[in-house]
PDB file with SEQRES, HELIX, SHEET and CRYST1 records, atoms N, CA, C and O in Angstrom:
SEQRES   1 A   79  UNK UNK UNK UNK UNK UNK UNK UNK UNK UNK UNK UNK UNK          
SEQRES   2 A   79  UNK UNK UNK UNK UNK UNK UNK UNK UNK UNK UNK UNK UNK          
SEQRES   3 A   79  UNK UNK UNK UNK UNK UNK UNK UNK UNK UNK UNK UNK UNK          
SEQRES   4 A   79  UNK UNK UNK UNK UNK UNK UNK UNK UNK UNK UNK UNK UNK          
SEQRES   5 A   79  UNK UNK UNK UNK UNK UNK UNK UNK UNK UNK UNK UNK UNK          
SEQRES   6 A   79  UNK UNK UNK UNK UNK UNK UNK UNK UNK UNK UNK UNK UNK          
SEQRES   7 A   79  UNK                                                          
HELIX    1 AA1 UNK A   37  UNK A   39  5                                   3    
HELIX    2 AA2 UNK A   48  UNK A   52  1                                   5    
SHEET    1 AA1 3 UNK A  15  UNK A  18  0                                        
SHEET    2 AA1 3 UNK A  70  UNK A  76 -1                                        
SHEET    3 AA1 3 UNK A  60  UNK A  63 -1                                        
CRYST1    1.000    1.000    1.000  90.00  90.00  90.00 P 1           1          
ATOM      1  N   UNK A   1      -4.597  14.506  -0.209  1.00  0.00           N  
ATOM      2  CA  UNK A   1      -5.342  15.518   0.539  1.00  0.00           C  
ATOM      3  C   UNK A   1      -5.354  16.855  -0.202  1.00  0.00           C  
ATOM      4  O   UNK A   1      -5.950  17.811   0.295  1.00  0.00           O  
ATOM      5  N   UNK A   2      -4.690  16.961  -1.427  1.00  0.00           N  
ATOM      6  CA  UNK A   2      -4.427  18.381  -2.115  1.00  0.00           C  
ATOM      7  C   UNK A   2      -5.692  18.274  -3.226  1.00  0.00           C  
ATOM      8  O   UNK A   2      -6.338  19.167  -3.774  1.00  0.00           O  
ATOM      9  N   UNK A   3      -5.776  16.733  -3.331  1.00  0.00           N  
ATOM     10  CA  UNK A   3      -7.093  16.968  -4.508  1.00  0.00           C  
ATOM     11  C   UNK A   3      -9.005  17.729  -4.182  1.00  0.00           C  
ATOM     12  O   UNK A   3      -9.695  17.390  -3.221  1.00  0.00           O  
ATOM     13  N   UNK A   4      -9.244  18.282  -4.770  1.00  0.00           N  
ATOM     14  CA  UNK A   4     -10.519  18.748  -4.797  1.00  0.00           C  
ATOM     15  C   UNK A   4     -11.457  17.849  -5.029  1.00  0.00           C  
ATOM     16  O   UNK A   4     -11.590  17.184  -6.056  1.00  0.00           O  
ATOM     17  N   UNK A   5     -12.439  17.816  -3.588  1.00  0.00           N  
ATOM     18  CA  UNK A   5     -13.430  16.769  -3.632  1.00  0.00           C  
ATOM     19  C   UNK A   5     -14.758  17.497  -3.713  1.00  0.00           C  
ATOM     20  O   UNK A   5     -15.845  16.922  -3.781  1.00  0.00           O  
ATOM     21  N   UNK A   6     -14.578  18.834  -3.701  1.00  0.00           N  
ATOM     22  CA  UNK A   6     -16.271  19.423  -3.865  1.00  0.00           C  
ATOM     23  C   UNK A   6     -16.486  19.185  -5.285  1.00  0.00           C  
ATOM     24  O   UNK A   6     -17.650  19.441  -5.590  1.00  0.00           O  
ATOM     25  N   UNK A   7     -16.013  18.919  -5.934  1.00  0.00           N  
ATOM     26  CA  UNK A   7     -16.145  18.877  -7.997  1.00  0.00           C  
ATOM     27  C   UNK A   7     -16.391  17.220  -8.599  1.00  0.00           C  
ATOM     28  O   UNK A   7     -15.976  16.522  -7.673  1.00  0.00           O  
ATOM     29  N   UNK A   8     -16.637  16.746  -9.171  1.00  0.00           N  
ATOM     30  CA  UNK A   8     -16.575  15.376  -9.348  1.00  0.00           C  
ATOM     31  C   UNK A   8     -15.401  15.679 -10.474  1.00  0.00           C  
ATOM     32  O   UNK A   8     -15.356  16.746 -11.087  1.00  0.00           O  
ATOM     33  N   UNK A   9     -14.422  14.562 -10.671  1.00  0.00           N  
ATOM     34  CA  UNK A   9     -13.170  15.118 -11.640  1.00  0.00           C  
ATOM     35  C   UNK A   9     -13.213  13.385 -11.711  1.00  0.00           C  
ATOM     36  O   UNK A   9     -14.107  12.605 -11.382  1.00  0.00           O  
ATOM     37  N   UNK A  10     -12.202  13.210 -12.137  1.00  0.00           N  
ATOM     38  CA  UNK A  10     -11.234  11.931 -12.656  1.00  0.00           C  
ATOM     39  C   UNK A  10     -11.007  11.137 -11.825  1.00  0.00           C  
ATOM     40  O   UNK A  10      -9.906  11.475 -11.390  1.00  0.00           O  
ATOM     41  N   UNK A  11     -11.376  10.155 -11.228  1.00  0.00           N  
ATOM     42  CA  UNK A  11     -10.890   9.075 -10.226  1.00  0.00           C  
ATOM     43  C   UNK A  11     -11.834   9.625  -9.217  1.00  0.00           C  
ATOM     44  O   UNK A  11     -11.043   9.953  -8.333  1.00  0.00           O  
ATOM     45  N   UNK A  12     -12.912   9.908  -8.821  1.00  0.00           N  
ATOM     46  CA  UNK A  12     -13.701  10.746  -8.139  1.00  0.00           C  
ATOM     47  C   UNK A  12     -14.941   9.320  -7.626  1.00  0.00           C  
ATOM     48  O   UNK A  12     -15.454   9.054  -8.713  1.00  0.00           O  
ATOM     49  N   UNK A  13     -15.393   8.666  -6.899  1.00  0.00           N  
ATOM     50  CA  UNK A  13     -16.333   8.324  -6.453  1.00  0.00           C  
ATOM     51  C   UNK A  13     -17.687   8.529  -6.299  1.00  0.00           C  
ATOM     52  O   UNK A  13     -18.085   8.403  -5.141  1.00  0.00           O  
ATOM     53  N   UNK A  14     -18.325   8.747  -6.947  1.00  0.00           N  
ATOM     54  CA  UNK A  14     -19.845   9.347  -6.947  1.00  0.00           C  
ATOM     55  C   UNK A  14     -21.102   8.938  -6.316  1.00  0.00           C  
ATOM     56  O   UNK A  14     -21.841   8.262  -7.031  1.00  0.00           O  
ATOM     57  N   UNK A  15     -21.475   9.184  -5.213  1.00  0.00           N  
ATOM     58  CA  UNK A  15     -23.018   8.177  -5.045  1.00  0.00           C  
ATOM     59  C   UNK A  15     -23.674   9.721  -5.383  1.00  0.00           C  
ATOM     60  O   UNK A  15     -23.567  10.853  -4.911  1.00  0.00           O  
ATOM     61  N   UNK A  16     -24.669   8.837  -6.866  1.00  0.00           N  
ATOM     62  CA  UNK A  16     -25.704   9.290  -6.855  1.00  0.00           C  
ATOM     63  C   UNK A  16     -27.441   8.956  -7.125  1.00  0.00           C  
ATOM     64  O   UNK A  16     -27.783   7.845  -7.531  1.00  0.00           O  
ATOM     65  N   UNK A  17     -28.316   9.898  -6.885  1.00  0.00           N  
ATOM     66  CA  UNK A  17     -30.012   8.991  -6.554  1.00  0.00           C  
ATOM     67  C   UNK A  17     -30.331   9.333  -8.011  1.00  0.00           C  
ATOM     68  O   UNK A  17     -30.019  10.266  -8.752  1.00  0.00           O  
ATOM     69  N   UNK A  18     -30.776   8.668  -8.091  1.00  0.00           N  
ATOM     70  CA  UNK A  18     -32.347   8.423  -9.846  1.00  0.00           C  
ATOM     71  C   UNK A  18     -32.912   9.220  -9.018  1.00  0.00           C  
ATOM     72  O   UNK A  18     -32.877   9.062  -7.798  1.00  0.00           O  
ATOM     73  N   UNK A  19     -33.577  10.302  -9.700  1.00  0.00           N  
ATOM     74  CA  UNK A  19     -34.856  11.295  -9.217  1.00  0.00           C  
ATOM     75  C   UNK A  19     -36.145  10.033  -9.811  1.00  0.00           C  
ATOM     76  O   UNK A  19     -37.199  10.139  -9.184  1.00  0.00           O  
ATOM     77  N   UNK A  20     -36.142   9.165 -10.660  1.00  0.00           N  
ATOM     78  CA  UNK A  20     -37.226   8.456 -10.918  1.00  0.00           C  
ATOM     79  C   UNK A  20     -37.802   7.779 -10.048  1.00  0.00           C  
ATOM     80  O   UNK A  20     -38.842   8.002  -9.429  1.00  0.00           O  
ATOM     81  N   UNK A  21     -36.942   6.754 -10.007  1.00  0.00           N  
ATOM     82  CA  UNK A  21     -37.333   5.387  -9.206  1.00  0.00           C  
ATOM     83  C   UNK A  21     -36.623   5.261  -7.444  1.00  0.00           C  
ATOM     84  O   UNK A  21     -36.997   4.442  -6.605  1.00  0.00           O  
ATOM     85  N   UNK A  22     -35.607   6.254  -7.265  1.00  0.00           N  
ATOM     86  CA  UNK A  22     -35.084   6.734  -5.956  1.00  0.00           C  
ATOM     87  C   UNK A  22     -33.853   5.710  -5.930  1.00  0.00           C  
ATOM     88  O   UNK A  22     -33.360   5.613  -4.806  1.00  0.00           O  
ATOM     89  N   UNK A  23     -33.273   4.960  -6.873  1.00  0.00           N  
ATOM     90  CA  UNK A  23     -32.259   3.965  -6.743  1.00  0.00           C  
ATOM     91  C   UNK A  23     -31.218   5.047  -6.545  1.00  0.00           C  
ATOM     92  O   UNK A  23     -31.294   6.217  -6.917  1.00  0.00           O  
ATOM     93  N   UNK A  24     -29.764   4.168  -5.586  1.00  0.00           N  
ATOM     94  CA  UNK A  24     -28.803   5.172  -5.164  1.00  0.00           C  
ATOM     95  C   UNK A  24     -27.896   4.300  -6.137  1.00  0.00           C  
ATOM     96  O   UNK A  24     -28.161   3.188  -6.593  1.00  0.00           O  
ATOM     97  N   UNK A  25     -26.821   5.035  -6.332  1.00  0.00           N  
ATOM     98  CA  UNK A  25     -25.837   4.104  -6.688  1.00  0.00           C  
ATOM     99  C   UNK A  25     -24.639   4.634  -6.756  1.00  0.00           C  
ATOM    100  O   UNK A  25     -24.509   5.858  -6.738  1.00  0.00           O  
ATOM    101  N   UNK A  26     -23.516   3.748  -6.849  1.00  0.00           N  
ATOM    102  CA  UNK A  26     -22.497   4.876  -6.497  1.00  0.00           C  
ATOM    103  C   UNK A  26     -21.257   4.356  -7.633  1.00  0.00           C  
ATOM    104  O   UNK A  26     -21.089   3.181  -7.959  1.00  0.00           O  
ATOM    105  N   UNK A  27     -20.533   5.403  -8.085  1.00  0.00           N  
ATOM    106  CA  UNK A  27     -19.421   5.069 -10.063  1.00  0.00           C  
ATOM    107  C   UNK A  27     -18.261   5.557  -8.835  1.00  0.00           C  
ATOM    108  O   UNK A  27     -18.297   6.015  -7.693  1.00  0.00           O  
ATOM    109  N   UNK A  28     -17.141   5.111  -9.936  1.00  0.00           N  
ATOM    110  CA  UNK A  28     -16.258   5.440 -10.046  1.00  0.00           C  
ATOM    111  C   UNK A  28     -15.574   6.379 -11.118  1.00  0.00           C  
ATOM    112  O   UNK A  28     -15.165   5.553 -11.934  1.00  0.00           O  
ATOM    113  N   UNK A  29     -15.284   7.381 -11.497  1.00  0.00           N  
ATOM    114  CA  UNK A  29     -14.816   7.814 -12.819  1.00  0.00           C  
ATOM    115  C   UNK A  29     -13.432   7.201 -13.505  1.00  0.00           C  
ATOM    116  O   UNK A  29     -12.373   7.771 -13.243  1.00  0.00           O  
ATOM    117  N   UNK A  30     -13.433   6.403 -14.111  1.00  0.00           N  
ATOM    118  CA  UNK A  30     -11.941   5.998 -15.052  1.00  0.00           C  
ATOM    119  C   UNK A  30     -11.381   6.243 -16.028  1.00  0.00           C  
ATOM    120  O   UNK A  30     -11.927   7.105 -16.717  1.00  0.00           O  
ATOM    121  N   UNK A  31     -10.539   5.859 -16.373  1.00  0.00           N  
ATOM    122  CA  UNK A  31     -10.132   5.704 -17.645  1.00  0.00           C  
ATOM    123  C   UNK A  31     -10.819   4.771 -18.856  1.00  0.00           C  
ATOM    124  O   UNK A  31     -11.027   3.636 -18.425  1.00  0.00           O  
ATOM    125  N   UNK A  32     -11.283   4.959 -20.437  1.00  0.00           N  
ATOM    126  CA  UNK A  32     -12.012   4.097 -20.910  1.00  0.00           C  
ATOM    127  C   UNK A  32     -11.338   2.543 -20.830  1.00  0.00           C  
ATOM    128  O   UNK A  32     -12.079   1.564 -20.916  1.00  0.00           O  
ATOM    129  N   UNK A  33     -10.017   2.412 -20.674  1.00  0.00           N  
ATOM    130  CA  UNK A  33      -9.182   1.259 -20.449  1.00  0.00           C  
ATOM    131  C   UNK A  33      -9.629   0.286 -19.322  1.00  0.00           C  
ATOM    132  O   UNK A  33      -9.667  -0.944 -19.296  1.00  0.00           O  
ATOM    133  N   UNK A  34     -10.072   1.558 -18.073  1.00  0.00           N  
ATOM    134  CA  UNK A  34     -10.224   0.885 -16.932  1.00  0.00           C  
ATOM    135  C   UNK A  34     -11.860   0.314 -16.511  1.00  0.00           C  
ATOM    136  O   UNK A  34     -12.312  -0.492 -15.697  1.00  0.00           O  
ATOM    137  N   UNK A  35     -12.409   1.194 -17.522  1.00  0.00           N  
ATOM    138  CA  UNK A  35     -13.931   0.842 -16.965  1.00  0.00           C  
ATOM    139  C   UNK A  35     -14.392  -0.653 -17.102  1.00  0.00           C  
ATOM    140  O   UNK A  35     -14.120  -1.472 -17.980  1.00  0.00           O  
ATOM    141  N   UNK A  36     -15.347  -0.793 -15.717  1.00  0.00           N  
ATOM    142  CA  UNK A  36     -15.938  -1.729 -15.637  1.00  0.00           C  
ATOM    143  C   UNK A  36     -16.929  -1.820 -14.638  1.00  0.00           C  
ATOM    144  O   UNK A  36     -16.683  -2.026 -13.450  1.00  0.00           O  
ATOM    145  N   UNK A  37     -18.529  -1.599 -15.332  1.00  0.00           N  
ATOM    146  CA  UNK A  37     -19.438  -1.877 -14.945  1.00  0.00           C  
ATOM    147  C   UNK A  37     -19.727  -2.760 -13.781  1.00  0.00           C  
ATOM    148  O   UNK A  37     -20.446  -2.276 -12.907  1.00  0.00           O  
ATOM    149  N   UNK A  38     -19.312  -3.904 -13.634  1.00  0.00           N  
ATOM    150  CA  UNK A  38     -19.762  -4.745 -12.742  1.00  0.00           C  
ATOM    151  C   UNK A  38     -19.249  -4.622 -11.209  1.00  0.00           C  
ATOM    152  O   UNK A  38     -19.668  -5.145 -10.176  1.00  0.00           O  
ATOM    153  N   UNK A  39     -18.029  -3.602 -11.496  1.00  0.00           N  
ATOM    154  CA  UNK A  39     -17.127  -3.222 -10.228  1.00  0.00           C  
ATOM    155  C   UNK A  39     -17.269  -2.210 -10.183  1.00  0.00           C  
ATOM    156  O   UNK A  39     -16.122  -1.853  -9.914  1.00  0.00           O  
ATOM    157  N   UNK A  40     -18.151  -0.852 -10.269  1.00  0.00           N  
ATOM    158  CA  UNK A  40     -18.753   0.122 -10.296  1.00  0.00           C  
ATOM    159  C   UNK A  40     -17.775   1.333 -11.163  1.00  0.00           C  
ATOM    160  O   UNK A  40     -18.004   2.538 -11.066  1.00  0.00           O  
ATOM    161  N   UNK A  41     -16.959   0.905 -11.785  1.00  0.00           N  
ATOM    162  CA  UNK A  41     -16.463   2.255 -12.538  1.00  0.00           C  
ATOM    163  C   UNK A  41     -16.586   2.053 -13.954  1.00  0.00           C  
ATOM    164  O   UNK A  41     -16.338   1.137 -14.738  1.00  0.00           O  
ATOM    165  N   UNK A  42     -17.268   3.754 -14.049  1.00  0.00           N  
ATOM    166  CA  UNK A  42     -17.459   3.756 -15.511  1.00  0.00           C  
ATOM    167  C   UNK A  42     -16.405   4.670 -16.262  1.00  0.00           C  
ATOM    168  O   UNK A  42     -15.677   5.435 -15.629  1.00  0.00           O  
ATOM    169  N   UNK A  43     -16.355   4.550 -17.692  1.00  0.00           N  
ATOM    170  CA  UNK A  43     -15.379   5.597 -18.276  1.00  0.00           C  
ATOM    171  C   UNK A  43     -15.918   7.114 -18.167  1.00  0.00           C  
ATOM    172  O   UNK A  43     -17.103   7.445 -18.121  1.00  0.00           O  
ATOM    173  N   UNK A  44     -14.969   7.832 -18.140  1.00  0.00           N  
ATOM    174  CA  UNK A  44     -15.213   9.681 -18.445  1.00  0.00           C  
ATOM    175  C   UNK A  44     -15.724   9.467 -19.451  1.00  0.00           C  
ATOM    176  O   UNK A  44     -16.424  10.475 -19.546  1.00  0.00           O  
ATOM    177  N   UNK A  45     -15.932   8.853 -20.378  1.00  0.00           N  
ATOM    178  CA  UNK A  45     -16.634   8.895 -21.873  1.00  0.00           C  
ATOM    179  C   UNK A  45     -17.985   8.377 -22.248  1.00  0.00           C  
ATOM    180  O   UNK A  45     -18.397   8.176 -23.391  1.00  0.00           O  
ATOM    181  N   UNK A  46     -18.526   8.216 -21.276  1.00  0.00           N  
ATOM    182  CA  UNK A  46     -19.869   7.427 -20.684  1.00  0.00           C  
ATOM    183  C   UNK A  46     -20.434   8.871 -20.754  1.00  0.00           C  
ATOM    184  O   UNK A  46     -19.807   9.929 -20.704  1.00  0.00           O  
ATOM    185  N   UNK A  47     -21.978   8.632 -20.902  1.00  0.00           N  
ATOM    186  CA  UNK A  47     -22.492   9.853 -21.460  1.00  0.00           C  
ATOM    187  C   UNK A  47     -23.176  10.140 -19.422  1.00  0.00           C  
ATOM    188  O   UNK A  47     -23.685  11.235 -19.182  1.00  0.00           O  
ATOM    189  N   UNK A  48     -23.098   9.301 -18.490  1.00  0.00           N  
ATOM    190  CA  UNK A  48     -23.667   9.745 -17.111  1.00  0.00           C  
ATOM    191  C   UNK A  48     -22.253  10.064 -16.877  1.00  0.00           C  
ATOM    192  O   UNK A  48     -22.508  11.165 -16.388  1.00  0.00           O  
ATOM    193  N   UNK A  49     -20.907  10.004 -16.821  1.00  0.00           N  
ATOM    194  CA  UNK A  49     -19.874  10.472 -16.282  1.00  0.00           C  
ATOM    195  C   UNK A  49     -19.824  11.567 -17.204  1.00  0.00           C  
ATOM    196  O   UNK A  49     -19.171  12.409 -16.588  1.00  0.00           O  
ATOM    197  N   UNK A  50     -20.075  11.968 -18.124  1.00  0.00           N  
ATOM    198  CA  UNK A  50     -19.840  13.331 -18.858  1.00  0.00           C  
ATOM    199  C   UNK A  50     -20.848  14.685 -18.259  1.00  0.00           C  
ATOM    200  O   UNK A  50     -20.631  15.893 -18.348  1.00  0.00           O  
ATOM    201  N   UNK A  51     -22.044  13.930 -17.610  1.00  0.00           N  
ATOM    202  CA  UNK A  51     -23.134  14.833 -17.317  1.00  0.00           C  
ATOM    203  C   UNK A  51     -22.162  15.077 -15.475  1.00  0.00           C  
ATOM    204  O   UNK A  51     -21.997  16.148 -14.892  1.00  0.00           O  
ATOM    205  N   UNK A  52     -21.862  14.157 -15.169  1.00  0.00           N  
ATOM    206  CA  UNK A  52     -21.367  14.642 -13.471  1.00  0.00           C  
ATOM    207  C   UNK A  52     -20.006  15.444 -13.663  1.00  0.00           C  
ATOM    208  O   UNK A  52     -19.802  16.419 -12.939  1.00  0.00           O  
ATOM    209  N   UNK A  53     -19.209  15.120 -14.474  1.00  0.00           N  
ATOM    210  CA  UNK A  53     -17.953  15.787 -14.769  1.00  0.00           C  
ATOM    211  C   UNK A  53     -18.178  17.490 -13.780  1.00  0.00           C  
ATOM    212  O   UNK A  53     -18.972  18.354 -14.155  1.00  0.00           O  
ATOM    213  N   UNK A  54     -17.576  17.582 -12.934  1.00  0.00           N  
ATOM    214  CA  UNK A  54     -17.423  19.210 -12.550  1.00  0.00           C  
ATOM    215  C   UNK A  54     -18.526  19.674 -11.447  1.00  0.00           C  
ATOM    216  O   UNK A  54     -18.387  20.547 -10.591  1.00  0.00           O  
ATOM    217  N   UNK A  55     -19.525  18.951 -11.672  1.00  0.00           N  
ATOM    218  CA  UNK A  55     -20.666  18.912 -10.506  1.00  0.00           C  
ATOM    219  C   UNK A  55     -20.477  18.672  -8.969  1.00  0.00           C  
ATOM    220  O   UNK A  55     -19.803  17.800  -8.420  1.00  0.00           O  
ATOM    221  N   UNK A  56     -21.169  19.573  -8.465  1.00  0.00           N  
ATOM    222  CA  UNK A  56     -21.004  19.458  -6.984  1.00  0.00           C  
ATOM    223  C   UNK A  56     -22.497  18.739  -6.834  1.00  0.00           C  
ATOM    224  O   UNK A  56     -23.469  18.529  -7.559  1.00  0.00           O  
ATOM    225  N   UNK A  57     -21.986  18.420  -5.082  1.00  0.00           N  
ATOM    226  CA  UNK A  57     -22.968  17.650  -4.458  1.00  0.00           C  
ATOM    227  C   UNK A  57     -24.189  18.253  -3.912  1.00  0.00           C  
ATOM    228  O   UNK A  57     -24.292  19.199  -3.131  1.00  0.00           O  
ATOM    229  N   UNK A  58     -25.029  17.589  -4.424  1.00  0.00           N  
ATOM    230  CA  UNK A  58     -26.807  18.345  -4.433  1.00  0.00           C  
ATOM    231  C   UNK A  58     -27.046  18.796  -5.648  1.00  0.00           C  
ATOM    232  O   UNK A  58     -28.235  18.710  -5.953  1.00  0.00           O  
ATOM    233  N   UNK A  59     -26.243  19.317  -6.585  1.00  0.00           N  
ATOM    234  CA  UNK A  59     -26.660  19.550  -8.153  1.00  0.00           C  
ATOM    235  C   UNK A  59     -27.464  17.961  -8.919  1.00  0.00           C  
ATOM    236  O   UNK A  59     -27.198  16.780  -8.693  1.00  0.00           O  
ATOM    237  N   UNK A  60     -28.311  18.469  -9.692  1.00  0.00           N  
ATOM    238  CA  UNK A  60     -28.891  17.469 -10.183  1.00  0.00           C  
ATOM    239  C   UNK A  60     -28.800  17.598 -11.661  1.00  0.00           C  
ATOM    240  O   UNK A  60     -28.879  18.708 -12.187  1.00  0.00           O  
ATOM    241  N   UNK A  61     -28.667  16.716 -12.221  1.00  0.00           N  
ATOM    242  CA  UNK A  61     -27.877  16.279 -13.640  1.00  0.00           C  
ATOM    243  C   UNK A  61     -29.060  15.735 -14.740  1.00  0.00           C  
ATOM    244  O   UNK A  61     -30.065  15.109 -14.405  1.00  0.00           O  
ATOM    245  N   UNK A  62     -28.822  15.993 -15.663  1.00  0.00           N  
ATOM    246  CA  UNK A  62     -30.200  15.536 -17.239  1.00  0.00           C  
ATOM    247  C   UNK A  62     -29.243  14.825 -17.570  1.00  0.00           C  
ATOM    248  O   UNK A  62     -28.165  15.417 -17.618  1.00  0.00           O  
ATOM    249  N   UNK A  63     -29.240  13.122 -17.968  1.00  0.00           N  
ATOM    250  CA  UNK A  63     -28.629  12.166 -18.721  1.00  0.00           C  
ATOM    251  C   UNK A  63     -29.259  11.811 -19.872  1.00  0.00           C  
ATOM    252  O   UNK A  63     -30.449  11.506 -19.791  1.00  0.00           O  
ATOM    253  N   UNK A  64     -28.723  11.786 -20.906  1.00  0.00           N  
ATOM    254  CA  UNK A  64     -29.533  10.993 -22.516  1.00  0.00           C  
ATOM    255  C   UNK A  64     -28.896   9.404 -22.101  1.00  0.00           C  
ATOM    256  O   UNK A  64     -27.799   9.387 -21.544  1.00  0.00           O  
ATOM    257  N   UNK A  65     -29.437   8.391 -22.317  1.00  0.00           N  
ATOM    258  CA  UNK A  65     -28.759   7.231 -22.084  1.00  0.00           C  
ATOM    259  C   UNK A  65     -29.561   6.775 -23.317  1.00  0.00           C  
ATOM    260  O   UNK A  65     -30.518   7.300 -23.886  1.00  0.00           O  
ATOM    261  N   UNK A  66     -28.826   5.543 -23.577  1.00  0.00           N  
ATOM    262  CA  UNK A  66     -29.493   4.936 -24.463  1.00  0.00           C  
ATOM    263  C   UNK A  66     -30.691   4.233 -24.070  1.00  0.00           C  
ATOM    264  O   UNK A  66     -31.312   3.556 -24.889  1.00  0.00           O  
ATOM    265  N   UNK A  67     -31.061   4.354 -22.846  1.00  0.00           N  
ATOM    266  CA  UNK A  67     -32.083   3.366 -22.210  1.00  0.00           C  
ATOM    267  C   UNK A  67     -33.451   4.647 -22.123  1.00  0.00           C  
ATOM    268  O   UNK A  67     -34.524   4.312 -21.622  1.00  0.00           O  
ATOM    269  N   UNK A  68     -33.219   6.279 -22.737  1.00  0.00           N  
ATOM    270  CA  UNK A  68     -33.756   7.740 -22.873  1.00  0.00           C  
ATOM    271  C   UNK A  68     -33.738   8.518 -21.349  1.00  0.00           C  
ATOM    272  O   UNK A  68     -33.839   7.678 -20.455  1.00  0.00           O  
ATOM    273  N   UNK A  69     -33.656   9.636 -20.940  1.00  0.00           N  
ATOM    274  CA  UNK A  69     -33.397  10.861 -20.714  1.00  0.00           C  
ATOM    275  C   UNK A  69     -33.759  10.262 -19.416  1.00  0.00           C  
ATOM    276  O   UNK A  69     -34.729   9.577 -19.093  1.00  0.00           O  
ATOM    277  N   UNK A  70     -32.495  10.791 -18.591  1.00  0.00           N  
ATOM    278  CA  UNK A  70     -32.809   9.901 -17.194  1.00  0.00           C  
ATOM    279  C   UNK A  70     -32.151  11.652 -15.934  1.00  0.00           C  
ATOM    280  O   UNK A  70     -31.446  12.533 -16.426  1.00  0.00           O  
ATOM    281  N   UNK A  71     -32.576  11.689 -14.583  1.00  0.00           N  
ATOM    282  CA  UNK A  71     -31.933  12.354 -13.668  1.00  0.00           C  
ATOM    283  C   UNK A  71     -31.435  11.945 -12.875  1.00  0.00           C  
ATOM    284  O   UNK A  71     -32.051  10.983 -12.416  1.00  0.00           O  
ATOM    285  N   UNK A  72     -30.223  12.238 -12.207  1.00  0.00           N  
ATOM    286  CA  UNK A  72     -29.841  11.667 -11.009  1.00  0.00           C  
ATOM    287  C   UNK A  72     -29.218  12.865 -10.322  1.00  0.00           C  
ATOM    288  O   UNK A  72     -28.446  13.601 -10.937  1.00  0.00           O  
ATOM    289  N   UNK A  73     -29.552  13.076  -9.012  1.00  0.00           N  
ATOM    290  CA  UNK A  73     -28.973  13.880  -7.973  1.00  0.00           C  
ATOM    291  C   UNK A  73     -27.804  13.623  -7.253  1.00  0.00           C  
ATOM    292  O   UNK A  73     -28.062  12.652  -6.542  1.00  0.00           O  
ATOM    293  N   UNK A  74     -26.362  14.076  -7.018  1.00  0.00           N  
ATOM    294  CA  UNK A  74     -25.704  14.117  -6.326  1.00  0.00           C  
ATOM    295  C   UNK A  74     -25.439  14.124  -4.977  1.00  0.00           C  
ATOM    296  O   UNK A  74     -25.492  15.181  -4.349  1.00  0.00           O  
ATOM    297  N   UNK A  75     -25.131  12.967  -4.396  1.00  0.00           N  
ATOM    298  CA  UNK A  75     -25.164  12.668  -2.745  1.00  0.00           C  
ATOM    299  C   UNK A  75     -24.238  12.946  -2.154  1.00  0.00           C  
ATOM    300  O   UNK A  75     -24.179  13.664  -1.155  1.00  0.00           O  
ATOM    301  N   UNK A  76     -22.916  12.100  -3.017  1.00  0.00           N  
ATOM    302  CA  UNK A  76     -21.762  12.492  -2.276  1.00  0.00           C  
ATOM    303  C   UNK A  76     -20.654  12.110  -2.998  1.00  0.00           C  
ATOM    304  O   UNK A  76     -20.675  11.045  -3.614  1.00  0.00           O  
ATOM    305  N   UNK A  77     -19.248  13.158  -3.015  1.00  0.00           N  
ATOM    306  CA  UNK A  77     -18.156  13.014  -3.708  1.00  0.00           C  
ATOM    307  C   UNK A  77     -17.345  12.251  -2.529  1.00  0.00           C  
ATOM    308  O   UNK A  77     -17.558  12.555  -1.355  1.00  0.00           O  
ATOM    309  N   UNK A  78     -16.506  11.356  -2.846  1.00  0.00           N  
ATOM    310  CA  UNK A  78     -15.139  11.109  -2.631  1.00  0.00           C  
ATOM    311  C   UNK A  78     -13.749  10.435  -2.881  1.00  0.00           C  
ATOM    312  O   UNK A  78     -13.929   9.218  -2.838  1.00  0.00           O  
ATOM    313  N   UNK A  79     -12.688  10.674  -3.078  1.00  0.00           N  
ATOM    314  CA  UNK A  79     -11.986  10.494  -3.741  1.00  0.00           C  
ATOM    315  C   UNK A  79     -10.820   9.165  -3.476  1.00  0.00           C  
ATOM    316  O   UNK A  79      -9.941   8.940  -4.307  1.00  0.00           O  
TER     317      UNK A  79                                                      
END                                                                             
């Protein structure tokens, strides 16, 4: 209950929307050890967990992906 959930940080839960196509989706932030895609957590070293890093909810984020330059809006943090 002492951790800060208005920020997205480290172990942080994320649902957030594609401004494109309106898909929601929701990460986990991990460790690169721990990540795994198919169970929704990605590493801090992931170039969409580097863009949410510190972001509050309703801020909207510019991603480079390798798939090219994507947005997604912030719905909701929790930890």
């Amino acid at each position: 209950s002492q951790l800060d959930d208005s920020k997205v940080l480290v172990l942080s839960t994320v649902k957030i929307k594609n401004q494109l196509n309106g898909m929601e989706m929701n990460y986990t932030l991990v460790a690169e050890s721990e990540a795994d895609l198919a169970s929704g957590k990605i590493s801090v070293n992931s170039p969409i967990a580097k863009a949410l890093l510190a972001k509050a909810v309703g801020d909207v984020v510019d991603v480079m992906t390798p798939a090219g330059a994507m947005q997604f809006k912030i719905l909701e943090i929790t930890l």
